[in-house]
C-alpha positions as CSV (number, residue, x, y, z in Angstrom):
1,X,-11.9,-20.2,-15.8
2,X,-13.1,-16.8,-14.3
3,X,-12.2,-13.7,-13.3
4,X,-12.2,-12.8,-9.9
5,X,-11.5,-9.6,-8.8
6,X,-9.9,-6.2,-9.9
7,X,-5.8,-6.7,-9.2
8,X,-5.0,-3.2,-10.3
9,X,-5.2,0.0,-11.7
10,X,-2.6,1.9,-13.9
11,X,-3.3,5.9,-14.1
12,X,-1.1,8.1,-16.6
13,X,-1.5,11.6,-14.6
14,X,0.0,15.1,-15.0
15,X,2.4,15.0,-11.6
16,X,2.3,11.4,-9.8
17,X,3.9,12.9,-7.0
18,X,0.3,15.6,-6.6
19,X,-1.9,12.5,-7.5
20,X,-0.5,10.5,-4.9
21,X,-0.9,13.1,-2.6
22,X,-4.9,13.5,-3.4
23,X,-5.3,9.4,-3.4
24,X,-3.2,9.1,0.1
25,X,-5.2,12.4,1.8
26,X,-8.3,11.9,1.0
27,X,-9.0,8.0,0.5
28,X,-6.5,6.8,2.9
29,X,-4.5,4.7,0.4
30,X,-0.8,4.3,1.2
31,X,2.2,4.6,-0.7
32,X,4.7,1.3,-1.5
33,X,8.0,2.5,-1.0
34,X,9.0,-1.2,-2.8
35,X,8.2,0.5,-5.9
36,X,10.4,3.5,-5.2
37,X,12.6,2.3,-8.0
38,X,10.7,3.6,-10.8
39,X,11.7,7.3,-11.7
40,X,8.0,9.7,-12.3
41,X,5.5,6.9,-10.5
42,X,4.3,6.1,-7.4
43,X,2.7,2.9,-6.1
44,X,0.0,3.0,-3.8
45,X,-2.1,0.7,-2.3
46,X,-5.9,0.9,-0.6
47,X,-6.7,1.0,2.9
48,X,-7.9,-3.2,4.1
49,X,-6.3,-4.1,0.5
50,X,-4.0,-7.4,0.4
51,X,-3.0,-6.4,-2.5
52,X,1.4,-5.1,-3.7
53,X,-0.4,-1.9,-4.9
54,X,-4.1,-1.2,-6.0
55,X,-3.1,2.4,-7.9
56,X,0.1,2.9,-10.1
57,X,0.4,6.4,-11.1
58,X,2.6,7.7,-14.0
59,X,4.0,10.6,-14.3
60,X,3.8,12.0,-17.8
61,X,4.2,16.5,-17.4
62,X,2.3,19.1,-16.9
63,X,1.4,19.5,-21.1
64,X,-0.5,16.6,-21.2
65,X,-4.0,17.2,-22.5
66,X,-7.4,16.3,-20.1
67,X,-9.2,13.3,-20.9
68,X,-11.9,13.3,-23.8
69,X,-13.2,9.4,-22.6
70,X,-16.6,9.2,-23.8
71,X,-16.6,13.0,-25.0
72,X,-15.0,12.7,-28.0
73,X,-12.7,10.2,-27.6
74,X,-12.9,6.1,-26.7
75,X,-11.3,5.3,-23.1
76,X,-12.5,4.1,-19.8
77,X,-14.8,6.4,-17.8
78,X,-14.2,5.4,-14.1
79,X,-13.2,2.8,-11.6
80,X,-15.2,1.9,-8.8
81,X,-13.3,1.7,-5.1
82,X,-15.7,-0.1,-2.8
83,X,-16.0,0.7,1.0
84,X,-17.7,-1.8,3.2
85,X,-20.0,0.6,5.1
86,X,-22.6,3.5,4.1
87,X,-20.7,5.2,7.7
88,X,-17.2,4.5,5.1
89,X,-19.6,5.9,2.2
90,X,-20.9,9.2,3.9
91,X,-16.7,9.6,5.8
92,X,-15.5,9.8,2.1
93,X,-18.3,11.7,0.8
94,X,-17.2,14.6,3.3
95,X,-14.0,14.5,2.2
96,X,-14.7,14.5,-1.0
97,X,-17.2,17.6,-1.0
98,X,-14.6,19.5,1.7
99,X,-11.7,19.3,-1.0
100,X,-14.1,20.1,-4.1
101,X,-13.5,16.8,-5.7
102,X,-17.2,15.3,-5.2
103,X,-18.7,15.9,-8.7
104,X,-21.9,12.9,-7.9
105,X,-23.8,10.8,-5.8
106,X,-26.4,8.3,-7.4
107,X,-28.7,5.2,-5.7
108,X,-28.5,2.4,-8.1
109,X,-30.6,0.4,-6.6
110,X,-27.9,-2.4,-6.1
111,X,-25.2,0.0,-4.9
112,X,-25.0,3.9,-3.2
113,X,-22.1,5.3,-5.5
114,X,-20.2,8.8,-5.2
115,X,-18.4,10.1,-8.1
116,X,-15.4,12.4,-7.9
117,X,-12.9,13.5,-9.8
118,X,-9.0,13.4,-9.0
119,X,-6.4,16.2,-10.0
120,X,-6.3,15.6,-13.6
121,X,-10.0,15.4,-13.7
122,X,-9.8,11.7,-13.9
123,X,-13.4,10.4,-12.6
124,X,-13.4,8.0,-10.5
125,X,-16.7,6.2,-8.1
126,X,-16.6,5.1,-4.3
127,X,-19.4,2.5,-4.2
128,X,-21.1,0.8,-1.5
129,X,-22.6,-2.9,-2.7
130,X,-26.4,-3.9,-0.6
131,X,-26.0,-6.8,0.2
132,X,-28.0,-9.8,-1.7
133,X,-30.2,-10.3,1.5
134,X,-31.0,-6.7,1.5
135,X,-32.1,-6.3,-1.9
136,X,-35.9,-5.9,-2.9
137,X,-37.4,-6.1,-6.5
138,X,-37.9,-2.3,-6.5
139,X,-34.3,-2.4,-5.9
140,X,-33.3,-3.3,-9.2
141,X,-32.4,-1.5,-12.8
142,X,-32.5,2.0,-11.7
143,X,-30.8,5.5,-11.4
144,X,-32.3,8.3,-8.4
145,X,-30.7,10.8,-6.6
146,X,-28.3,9.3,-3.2
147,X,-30.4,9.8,-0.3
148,X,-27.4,8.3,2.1
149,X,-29.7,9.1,5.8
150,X,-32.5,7.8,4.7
151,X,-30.0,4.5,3.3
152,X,-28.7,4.9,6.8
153,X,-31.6,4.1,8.5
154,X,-32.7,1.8,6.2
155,X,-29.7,-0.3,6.0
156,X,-27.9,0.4,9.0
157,X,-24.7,2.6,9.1
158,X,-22.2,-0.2,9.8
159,X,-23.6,-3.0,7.7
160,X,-21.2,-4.9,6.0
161,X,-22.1,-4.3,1.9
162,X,-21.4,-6.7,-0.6
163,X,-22.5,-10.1,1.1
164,X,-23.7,-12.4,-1.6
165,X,-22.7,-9.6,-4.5
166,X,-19.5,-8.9,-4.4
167,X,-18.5,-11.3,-1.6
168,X,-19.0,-14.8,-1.0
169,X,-21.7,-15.0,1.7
């Protein structure tokens, strides 16, 4: 028995309707009109994904309070969306950083992560996974600054991540 992937994820936000609208601009997801049945939500779904809908958003007004997760309060801190290219990587970074939303950028040895934060100030990461065959020792257990050019020429701008991580090789 094992898990095998992420199916979903279920967001309670301030105005679905405005959420869906950050989601759908700026990471290309798409919304499920299927789901249109559900008064206050939206359904939404991510750009290459199989999946009915990666992103359910709730609707629950304008008074609800931010989150405290890991300030004060127990709850999750992000989820990771990952892209398959460092050229998908630096695309979302710019549009993250043109609409103010890019809070982060880390190397973690094993993955080149952004961090950003959607309209409630909901963090959330857009990761890119080295692949297996890519990785070095030095690679391993540790936290620097994203330095996505030099990655680039390292790596190779379209270079499929994930192979032998997060994807059977």
């Amino acid at each position: 028995m094992a898990i095998t992937g992420l199916n979903h994820v279920v967001l309670y936000v301030r105005d679905a309707e405005a959420t869906a609208a950050f989601y759908t601009g700026l990471l290309g997801f798409t919304r499920v009109e299927a789901y249109r049945v559900f008064p206050g939500a939206v359904f939404l779904r991510a750009p290459g994904s199989t999946n009915d809908h990666d992103l359910a958003l709730f609707t629950i007004g304008e008074e609800a309070h931010p989150s405290f997760a890991g300030r004060g309060s127990v709850g999750m801190y992000h989820v990771a969306w990952e892209v398959d290219t460092l050229g998908d990587l630096e695309e979302y970074g710019r549009r993250l950083s043109e609409a103010g939303a890019l809070v982060g950028a880390s190397d973690h040895g094993v993955t080149r992560s952004l961090y950003a934060h959607d309209p409630d100030g909901l963090e959330f990461e857009v990761v890119w996974v080295v692949p297996a065959a890519l990785i070095t020792d030095a690679d391993f257990a540790r936290t620097a600054p994203l330095r996505l050019a030099a990655d680039i020429d390292r790596f190779g701008r379209d270079t499929i991540g994930g192979i032998g991580v997060s994807r059977p090789a």
